[in-house]
C-alpha positions as CSV (number, residue, x, y, z in Angstrom):
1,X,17.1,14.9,-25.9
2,X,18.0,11.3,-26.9
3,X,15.2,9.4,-28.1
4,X,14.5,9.9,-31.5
5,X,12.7,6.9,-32.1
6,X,10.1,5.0,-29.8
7,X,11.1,3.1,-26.9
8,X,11.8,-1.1,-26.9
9,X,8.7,-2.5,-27.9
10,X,6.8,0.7,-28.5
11,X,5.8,1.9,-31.8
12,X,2.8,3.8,-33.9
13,X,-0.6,3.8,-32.4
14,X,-3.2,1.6,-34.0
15,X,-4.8,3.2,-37.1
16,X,-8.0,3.7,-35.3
17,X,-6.6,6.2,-33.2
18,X,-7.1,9.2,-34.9
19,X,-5.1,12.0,-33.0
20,X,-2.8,9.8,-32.4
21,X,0.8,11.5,-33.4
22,X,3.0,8.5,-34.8
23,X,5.7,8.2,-32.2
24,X,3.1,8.0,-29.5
25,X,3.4,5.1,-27.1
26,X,0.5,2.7,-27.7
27,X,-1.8,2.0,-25.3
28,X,-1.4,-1.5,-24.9
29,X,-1.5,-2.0,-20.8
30,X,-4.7,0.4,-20.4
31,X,-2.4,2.7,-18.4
32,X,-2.3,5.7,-21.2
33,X,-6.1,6.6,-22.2
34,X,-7.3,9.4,-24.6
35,X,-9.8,11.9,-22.5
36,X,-13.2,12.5,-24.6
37,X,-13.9,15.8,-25.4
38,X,-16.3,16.4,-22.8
39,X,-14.2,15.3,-19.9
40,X,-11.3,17.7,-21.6
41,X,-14.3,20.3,-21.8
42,X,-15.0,19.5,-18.1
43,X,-11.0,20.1,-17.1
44,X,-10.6,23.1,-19.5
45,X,-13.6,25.0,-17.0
46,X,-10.9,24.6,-14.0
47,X,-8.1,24.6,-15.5
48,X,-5.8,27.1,-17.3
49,X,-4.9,26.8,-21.6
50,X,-0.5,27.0,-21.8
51,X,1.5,27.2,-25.3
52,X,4.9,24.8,-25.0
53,X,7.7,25.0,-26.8
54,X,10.4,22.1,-27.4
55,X,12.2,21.3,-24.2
56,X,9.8,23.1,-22.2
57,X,9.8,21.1,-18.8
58,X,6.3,20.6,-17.1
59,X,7.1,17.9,-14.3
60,X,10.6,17.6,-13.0
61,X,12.5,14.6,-11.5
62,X,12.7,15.2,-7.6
63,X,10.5,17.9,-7.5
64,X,6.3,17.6,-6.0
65,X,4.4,17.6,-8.6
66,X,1.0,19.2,-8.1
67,X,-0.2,19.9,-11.4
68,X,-2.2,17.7,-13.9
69,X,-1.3,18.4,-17.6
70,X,-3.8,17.4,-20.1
71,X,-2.0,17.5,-23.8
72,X,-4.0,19.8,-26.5
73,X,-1.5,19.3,-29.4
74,X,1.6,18.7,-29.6
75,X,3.3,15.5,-28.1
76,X,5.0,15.1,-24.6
77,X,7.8,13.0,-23.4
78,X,8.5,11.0,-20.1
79,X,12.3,10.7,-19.2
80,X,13.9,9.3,-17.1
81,X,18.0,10.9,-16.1
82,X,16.6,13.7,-17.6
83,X,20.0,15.9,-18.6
84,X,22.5,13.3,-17.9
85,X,24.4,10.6,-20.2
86,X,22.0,7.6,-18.8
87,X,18.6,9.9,-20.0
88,X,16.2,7.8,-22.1
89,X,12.8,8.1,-23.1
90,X,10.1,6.0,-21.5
91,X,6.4,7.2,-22.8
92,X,4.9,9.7,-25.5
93,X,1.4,11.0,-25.0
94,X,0.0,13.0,-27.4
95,X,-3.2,15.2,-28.0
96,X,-6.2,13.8,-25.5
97,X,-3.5,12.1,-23.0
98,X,-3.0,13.3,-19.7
99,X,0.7,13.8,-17.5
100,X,1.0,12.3,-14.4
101,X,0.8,9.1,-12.2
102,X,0.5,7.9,-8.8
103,X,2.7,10.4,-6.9
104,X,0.7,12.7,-8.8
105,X,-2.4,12.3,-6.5
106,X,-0.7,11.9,-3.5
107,X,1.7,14.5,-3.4
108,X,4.7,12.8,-3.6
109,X,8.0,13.4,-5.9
110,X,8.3,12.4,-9.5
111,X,9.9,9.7,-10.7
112,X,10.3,11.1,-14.1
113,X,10.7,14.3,-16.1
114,X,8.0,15.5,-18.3
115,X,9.5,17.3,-21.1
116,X,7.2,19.3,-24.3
117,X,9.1,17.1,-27.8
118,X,7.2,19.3,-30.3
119,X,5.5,22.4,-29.9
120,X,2.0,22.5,-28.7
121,X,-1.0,23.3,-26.7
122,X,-1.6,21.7,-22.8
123,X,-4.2,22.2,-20.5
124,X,-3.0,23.3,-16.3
125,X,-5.3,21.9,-13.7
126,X,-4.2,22.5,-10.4
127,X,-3.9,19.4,-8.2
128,X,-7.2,20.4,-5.6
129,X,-8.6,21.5,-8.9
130,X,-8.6,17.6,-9.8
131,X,-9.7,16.3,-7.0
132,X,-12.7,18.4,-6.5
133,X,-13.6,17.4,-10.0
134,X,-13.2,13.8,-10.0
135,X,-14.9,13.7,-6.3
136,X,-17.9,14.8,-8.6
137,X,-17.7,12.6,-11.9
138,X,-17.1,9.1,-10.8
139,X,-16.1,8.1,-14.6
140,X,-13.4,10.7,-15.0
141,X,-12.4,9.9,-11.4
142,X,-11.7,5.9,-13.0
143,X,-10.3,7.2,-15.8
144,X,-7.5,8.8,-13.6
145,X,-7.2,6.2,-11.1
146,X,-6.7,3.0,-13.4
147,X,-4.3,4.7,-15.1
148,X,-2.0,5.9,-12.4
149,X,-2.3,2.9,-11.4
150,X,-0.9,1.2,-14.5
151,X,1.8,3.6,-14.8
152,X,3.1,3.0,-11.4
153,X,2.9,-0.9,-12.0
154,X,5.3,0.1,-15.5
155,X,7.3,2.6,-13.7
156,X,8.5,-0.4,-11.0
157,X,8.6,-3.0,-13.8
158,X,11.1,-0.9,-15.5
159,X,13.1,-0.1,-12.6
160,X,12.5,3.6,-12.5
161,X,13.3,5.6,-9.4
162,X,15.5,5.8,-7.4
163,X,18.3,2.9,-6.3
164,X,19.3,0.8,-3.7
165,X,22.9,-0.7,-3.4
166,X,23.5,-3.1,-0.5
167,X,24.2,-6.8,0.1
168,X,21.4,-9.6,0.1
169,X,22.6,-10.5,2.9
170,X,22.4,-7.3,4.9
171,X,19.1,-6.8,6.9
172,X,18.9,-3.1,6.2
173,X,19.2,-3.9,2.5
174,X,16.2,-6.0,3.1
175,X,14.6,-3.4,5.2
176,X,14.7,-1.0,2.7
177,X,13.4,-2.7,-0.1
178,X,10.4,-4.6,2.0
179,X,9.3,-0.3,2.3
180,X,10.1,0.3,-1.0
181,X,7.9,-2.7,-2.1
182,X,5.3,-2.6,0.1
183,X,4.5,1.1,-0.7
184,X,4.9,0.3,-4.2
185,X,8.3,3.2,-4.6
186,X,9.2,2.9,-8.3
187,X,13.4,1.5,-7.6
188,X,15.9,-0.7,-8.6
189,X,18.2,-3.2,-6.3
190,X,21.3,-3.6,-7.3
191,X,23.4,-6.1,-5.5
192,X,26.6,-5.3,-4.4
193,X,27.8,-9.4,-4.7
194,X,26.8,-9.5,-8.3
195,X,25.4,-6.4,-10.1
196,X,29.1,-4.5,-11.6
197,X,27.1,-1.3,-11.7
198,X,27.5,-1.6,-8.1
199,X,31.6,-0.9,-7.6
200,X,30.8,2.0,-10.5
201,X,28.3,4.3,-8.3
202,X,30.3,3.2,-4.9
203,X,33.5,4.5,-6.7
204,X,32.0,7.6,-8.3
205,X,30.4,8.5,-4.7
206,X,33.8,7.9,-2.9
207,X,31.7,5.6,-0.6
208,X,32.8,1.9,0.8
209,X,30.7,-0.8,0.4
210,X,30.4,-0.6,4.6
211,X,28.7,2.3,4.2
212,X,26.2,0.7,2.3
213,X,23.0,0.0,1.9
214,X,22.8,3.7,0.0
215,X,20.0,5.0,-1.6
216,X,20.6,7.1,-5.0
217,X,18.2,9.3,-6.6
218,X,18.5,11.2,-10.0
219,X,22.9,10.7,-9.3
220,X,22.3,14.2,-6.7
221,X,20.9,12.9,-3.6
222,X,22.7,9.7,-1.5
223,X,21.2,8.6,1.5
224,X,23.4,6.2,3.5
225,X,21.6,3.6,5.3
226,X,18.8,6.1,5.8
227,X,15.8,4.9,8.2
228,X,12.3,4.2,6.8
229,X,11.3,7.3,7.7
230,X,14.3,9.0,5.6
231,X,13.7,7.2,2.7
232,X,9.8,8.4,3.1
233,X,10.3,12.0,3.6
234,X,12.8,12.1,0.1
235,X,9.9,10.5,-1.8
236,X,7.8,12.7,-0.3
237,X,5.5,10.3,1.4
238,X,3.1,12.2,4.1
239,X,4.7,12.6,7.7
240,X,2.2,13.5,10.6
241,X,1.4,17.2,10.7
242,X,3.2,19.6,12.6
243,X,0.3,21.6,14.0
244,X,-2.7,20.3,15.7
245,X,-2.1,17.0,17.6
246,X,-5.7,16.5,19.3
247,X,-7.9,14.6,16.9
248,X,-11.3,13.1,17.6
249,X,-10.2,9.6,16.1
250,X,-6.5,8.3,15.8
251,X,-6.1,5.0,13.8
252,X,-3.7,3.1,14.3
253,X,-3.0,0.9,11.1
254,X,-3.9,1.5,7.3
255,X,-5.3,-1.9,6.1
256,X,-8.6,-2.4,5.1
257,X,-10.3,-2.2,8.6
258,X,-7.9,0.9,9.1
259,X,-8.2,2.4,6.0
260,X,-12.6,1.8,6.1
261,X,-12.7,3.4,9.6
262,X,-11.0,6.6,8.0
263,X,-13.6,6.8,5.5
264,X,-16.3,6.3,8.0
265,X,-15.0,8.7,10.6
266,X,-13.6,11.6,8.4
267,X,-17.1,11.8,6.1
268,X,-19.1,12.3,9.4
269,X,-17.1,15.0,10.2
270,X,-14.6,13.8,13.1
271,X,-11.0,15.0,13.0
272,X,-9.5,11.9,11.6
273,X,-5.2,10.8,11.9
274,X,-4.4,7.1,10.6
275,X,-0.5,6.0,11.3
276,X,0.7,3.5,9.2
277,X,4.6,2.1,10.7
278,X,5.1,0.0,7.2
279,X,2.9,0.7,4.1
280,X,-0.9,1.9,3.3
281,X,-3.4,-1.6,2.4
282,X,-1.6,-4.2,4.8
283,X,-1.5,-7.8,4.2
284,X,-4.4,-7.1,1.9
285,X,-2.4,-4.5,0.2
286,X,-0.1,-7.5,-1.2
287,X,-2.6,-9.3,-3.1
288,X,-2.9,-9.9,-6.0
289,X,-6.1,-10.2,-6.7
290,X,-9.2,-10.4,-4.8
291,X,-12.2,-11.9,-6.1
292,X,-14.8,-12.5,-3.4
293,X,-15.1,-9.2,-2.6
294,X,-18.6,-7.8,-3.2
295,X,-18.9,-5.1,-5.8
296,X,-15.9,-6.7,-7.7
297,X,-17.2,-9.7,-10.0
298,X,-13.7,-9.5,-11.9
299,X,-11.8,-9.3,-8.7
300,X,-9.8,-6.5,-7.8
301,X,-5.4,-5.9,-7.0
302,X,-4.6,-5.6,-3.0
303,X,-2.5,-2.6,-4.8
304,X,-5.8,-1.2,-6.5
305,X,-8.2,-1.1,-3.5
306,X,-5.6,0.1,-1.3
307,X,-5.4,3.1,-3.5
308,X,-8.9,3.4,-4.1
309,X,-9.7,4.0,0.0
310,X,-6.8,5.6,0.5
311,X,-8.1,8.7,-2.0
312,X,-11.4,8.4,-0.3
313,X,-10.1,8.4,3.1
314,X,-8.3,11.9,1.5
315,X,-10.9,13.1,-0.3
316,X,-13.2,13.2,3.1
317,X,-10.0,15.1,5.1
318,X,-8.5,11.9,6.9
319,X,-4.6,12.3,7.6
320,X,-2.9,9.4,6.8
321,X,1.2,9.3,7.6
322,X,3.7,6.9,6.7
323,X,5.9,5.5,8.5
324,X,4.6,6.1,12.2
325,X,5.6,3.2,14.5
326,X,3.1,3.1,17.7
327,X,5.1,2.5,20.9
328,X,3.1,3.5,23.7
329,X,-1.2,4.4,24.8
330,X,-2.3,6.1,27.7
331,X,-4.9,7.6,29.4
332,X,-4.3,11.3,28.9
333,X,-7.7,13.1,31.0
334,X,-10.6,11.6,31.4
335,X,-11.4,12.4,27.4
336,X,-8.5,11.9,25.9
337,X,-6.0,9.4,25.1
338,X,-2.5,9.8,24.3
339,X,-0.7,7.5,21.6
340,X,3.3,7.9,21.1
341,X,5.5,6.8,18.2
342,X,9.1,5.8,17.7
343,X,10.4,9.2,16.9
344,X,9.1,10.7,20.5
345,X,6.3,12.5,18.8
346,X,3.0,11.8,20.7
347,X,-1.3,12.4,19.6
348,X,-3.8,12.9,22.0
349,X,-7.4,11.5,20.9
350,X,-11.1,10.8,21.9
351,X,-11.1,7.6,20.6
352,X,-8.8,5.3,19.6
353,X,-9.2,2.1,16.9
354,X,-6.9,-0.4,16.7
355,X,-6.2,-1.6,13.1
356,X,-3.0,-3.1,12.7
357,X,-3.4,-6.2,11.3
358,X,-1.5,-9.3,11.4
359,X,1.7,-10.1,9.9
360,X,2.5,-13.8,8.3
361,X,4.5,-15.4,10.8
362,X,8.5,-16.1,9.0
363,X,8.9,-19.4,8.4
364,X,11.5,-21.1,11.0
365,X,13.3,-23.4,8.6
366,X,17.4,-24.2,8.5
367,X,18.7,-21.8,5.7
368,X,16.2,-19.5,5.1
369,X,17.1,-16.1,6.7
370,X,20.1,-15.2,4.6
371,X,17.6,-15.9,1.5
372,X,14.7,-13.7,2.9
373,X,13.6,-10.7,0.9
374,X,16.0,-11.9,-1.9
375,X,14.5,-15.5,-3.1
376,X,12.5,-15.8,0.0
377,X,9.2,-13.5,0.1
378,X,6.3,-13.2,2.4
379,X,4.0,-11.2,-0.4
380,X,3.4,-12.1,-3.7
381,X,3.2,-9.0,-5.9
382,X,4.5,-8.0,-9.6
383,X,7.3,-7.6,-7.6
384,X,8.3,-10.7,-6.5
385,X,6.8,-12.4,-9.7
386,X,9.1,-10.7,-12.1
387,X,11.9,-12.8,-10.9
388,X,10.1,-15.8,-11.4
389,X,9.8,-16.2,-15.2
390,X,12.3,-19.0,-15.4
391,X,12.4,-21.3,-12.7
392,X,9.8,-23.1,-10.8
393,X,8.6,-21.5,-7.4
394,X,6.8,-22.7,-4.2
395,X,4.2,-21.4,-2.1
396,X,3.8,-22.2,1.7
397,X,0.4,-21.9,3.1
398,X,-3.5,-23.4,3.4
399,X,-5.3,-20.1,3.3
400,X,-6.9,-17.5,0.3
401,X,-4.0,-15.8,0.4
402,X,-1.6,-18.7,-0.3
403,X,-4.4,-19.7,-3.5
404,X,-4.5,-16.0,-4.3
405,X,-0.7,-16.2,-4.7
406,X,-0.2,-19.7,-6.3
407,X,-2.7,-18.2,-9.2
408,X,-1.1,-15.0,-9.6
409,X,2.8,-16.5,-10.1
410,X,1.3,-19.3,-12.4
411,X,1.1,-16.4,-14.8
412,X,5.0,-16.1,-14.8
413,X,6.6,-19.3,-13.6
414,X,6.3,-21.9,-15.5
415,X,5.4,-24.1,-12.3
416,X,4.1,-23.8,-8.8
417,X,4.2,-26.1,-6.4
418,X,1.9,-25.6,-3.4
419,X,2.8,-26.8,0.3
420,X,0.0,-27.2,3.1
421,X,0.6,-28.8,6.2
422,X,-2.9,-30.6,6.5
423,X,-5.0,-32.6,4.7
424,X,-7.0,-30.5,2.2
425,X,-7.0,-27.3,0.7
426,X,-11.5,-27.0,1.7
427,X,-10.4,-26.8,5.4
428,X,-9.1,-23.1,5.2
429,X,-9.2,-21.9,1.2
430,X,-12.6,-20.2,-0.6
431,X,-14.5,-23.2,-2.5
432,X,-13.9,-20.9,-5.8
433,X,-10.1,-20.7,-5.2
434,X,-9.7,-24.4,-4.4
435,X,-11.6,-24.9,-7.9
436,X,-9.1,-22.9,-9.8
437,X,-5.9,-24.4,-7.8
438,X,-6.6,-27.6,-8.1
439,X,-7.1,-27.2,-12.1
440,X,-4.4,-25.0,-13.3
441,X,-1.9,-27.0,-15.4
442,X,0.8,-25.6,-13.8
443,X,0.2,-26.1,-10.0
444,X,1.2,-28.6,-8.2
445,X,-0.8,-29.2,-4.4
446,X,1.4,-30.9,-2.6
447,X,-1.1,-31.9,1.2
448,X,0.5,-33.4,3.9
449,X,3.8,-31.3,3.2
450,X,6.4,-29.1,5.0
451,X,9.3,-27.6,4.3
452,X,12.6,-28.6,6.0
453,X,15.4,-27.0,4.7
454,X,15.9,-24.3,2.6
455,X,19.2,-24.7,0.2
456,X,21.1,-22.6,-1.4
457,X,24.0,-20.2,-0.8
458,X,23.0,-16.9,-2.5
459,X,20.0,-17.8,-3.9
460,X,17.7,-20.7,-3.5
461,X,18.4,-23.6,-5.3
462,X,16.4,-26.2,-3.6
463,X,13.9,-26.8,-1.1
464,X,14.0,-30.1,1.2
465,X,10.8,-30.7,1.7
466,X,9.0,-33.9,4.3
467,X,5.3,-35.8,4.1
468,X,5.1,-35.3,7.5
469,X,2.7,-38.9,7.1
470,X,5.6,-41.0,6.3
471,X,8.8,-39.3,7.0
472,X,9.4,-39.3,3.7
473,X,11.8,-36.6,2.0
474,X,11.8,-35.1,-1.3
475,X,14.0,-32.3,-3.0
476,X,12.6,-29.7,-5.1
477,X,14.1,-27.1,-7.7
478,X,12.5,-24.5,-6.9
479,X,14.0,-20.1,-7.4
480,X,11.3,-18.8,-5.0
481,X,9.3,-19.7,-2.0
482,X,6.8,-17.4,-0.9
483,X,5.5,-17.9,2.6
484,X,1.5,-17.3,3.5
485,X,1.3,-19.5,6.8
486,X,-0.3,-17.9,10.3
487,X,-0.4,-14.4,10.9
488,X,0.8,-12.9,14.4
489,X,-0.6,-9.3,15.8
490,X,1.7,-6.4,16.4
491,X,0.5,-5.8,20.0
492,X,3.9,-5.8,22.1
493,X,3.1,-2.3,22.4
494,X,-0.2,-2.4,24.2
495,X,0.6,-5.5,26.8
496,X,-0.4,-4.2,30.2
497,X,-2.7,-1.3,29.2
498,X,-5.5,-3.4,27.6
499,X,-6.6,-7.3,28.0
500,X,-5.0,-9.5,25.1
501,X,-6.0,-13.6,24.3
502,X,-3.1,-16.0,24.9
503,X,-2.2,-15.2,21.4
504,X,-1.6,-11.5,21.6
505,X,-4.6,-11.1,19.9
506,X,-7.1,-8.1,21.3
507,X,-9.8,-9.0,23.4
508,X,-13.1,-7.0,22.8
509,X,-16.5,-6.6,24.2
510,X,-17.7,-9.0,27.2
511,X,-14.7,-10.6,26.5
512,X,-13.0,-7.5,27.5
513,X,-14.9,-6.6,30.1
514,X,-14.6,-9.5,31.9
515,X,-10.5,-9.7,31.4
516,X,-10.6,-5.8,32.5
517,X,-7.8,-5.2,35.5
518,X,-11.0,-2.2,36.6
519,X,-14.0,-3.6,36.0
520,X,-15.8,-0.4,37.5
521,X,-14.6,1.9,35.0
522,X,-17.9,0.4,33.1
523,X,-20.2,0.8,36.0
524,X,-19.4,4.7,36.6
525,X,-20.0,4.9,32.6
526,X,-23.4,3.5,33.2
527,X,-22.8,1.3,29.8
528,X,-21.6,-2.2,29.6
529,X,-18.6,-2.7,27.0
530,X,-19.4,-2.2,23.2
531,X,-18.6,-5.1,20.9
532,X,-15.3,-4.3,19.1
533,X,-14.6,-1.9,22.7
534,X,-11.2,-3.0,24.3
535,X,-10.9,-3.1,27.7
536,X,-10.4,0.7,28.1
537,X,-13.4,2.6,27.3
538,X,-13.0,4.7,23.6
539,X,-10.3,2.1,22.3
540,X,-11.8,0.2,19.7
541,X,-9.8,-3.2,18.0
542,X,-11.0,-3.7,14.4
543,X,-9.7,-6.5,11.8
544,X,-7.5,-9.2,12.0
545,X,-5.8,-7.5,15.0
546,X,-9.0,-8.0,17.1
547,X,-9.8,-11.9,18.9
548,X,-12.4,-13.7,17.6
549,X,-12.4,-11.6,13.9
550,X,-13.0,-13.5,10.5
551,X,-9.9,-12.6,8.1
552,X,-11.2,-11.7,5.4
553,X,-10.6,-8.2,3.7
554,X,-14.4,-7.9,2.9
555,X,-14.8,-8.6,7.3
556,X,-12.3,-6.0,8.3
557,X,-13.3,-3.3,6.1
558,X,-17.1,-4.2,7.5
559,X,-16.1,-3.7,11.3
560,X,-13.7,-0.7,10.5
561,X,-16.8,0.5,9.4
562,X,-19.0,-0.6,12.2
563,X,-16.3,1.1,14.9
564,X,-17.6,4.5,13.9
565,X,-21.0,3.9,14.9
566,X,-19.5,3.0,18.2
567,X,-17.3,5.7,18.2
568,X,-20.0,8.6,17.8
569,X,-21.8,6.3,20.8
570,X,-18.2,6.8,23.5
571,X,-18.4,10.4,22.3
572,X,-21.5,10.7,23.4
573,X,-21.7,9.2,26.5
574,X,-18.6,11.5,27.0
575,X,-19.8,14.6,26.1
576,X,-19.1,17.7,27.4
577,X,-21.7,19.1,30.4
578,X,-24.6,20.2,29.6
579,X,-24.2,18.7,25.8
580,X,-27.0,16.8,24.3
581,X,-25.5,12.8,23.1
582,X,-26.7,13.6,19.9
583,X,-27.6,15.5,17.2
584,X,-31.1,17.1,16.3
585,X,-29.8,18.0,13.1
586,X,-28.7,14.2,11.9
587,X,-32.2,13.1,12.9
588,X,-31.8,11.4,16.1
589,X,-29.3,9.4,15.4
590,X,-25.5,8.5,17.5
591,X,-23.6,11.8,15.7
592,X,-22.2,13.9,18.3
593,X,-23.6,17.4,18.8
594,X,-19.8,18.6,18.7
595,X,-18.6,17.3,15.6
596,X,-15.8,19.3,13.7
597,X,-16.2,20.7,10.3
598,X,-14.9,18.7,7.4
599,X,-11.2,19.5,6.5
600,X,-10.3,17.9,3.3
601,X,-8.2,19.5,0.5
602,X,-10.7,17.7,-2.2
603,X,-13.8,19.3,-0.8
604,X,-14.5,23.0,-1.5
């Protein structure tokens, strides 16, 4: 194995560290932590004691990993290309470190091969072994969050995983790398204008660059312009299951509203699905950082919640499968309603909640859709920022989001200039953010501003930018312009079944009601409509999705939450014959008497 000395930048542990062996990989990002010996004490009573010798492999490239390796002696290495000319050595953990990141707790591939470098000692917990544990110790289950986490964020700063060849100016190229991103997949863009690697692999895989965009994993696997769905079932992401396709709740959407209704409904015991057509977290899930979210004083990633509700949402049984585009809902029976997805596949639910979100609308400027998804983004994560370091960048947009982002790339460009339309930042930004905006030495607000033209022939050069007081036109040097202007719901889908606002937005409660095409379906139900209800009775709108809702993540999460209680209310006013509405066992309260058992993998 190559690798004989640390990688770039990477050398002995500090002194303090004990057990640290001397070629270990500092932790400097918080992303490799040393277990204490009672949390190694706690693993060791579920988990199984294994010798290794040199080159023993414990997680292989490509394969589902779904065991958790804690190293006893002995030191470990992460490589990447394991096996072939290109290996090289990206971590070293040694005794009290753990193996394993993000895929790790959600059942997805590995991006890496884990490989014994000197003989030793580890410790085998099976995957549901580790879950059922950390469900039960809240500071172990941090431990091993934060630093997944981490080591996802250094796997896609480093350009692990696999790779995607196609022209910038290809929309499937962009396609592909919008999912990659937005489900943070460690990979690596190579362009086929300007990156020479590209003409190597197109040559060595007797491909064309027509055929492109490819995707290439560990030099084995090509994918030629594979759908979304392709590219998710190689990584591994979960697909909806094959057996039972009647659930007591479907969600439709995975941001927080989505992703807080799963939570809700699955830990109460209903049969929970949530469909997700892009990536888990939404327009929250791009972030990054939230601060006025309660229970976070230091603020918190869009990545980092995400993740956090998503393992609840698992740990209480909810199913939750990427990509799933909605198409279609229906009544099915008087119970049930029937939702169907781009790939003909169909679920039939009690209730239904609506979570889709909104999505920022693009920017309708001369020049800008050849740039899109290449120097024009409509997220700001470490992704995007990482191409920022040298030239100045703008930011479109009045909002939190557009101040979350102009804070986040001030820490890699060396200026930021910040566009809004109207007069002031107060009129639609967080006090606190406006605070910290309008200090930052280097952000520039620019009010009373909109952008004209984008210029620039492969990448962005310029913007041409106009006070739209005076007329007047400036031009701005800019490598990046990151777009956070008005959001438009995803709700083509459901025009003509339920009642929509002049902007596609969902109409709920007396709102609803009144808008309703069959106003008696409410009078044989003997109820009037419930306040996030639709106009069909058991569909449920939740977020920023729904008319009327306040966009804010702390907001959406709130009435994802809140659409449960109404939930267990429709399930009771449609219970079976002769069923009680509720339960004497929950004390009176809304629960269904005919609630399903938990299923969850994390639960014993």
């Amino acid at each position: 194995m190559s690798g004989d000395q640390p990688p770039p930048g990477e050398g002995p542990v500090p002194e303090e560290a004990d057990e640290a062996v001397f070629w270990e990989t500092p932790d400097v990002y918080g992303a490799y932590p040393r277990l204490t010996e009672e949390q190694i004490a706690r693993l060791a009573e579920h988990g199984q004691r294994r010798s290794m010798a040199p080159s023993d492999v414990l997680i292989q490239e490509g394969e589902r990993c779904e065991t958790f390796f804690v190293v006893l002696s002995g030191t470990v290495a992460v490589v990447e290309d394991y096996g072939t000319p290109e290996e090289h050595v990206l971590r070293v953990h040694g005794p009290g470190r753990f193996i394993g990141e993000l895929g790790l707790l959600h059942g997805q591939m590995a991006f890496y091969t884990a490989v014994a470098r000197d003989p030793g000692e580890v410790l085998v917990v099976s995957l549901d072994q580790l879950r059922h544990l950390v469900s039960r110790d809240s500071t172990l289950g941090d431990v091993v969050l934060r630093a997944c986490l981490g080591r996802r964020a250094l796997l896609v700063g480093q350009g692990a995983g696999f790779r995607v060849i196609g022209s910038r100016y290809s929309p499937d190229t962009r396609r592909l790398r919008e999912f990659a991103v937005r489900n943070r997949l460690p990979h690596r863009w190579i362009d086929l204008e300007t990156d020479e690697e590209a003409e190597d692999l197109l040559r060595r895989f007797g491909v064309g660059p027509e055929e492109t965009p490819l995707v290439i994993w560990r030099d084995t696997t090509l994918l030629r312009n594979p759908s979304n769905a392709e590219l998710a079932r190689l990584i591994g992401l979960p697909s909806l299951p094959a057996g039972d396709r009647h659930r007591d709740v479907l969600i439709v959407g995975s941001g927080p509203a989505g992703l807080a209704a799963a939570v809700y409904a699955a830990s109460e015991g209903l049969s929970t699905t949530v469909v997700e057509a892009m990536a888990t977290g939404g327009q929250a899930g791009t972030s990054s950082r939230i601060e006025n979210l309660l229970g976070f004083p230091a603020g918190i990633s869009g990545a980092e919640l995400t993740e956090r509700a998503v393992l609840q949402a698992d740990k209480f049984g909810a199913r939750i499968s990427i990509p799933v585009e909605a198409t279609a809902l229906h009544p099915k029976d008087e119970d049930h309603y029937v939702v169907a997805f781009a790939d003909g596949s169909e679920i039939a639910a009690r209730a239904v909640v609506l979570a889709m979100g909104a999505r920022y609308r693009r920017l309708q400027v001369p020049g800008i859709e050849r740039l899109e998804g290449t120097s024009v983004h409509y997220s700001a994560t470490v992704y995007e920022a990482q191409q920022c370091r040298t030239d100045p960048v703008a930011v479109v947009g009045g909002g939190n989001s557009a101040g979350q982002a102009v804070l986040f790339l001030a820490g890699y460009a060396p200026k930021v200039h910040l566009l809004v339309r109207g007069p002031s930042l107060e009129a639609n930004m967080s006090r606190y953010l406006v605070d910290q905006v309008e200090r930052h030495p280097r952000v520039e607000v620019m009010l009373h501003t909109e952008v004209a033209e984008v210029i620039g022939r492969k990448v962005l050069e310029e913007l041409d930018v106009v006070d739209n007081r005076t007329g007047g036109r400036r031009r701005l040097a800019v490598g990046g312009l990151f777009v956070f202007t008005g959001a438009e719901p995803h709700t083509e889908w459901l025009a003509g079944m339920i009642a929509l606002d002049s902007r596609g937005f969902v109409l709920t409660g007396p709102e609803a009601q009144e808008a309703c095409a069959h106003p008696e379906v409410w009078h044989g139900r003997g109820r009037p409509c419930m306040t996030l209800e639709t106009s069909l009775p058991g569909v449920f709108a939740v977020g920023d999705v729904r008319s009327g809702s306040v966009k804010r993540v702390a907001s959406a999460a709130g009435e994802g939450a809140m659409a449960i209680h109404f939930v267990h209310r429709h399930l009771g006013h449609s219970a079976a014959p002769g069923a009680t509405g509720t339960s004497a066992a929950a004390g009176g309260s809304d629960v269904p008497a005919r609630l399903r058992h938990k299923e969850s993998a994390w639960l014993a």
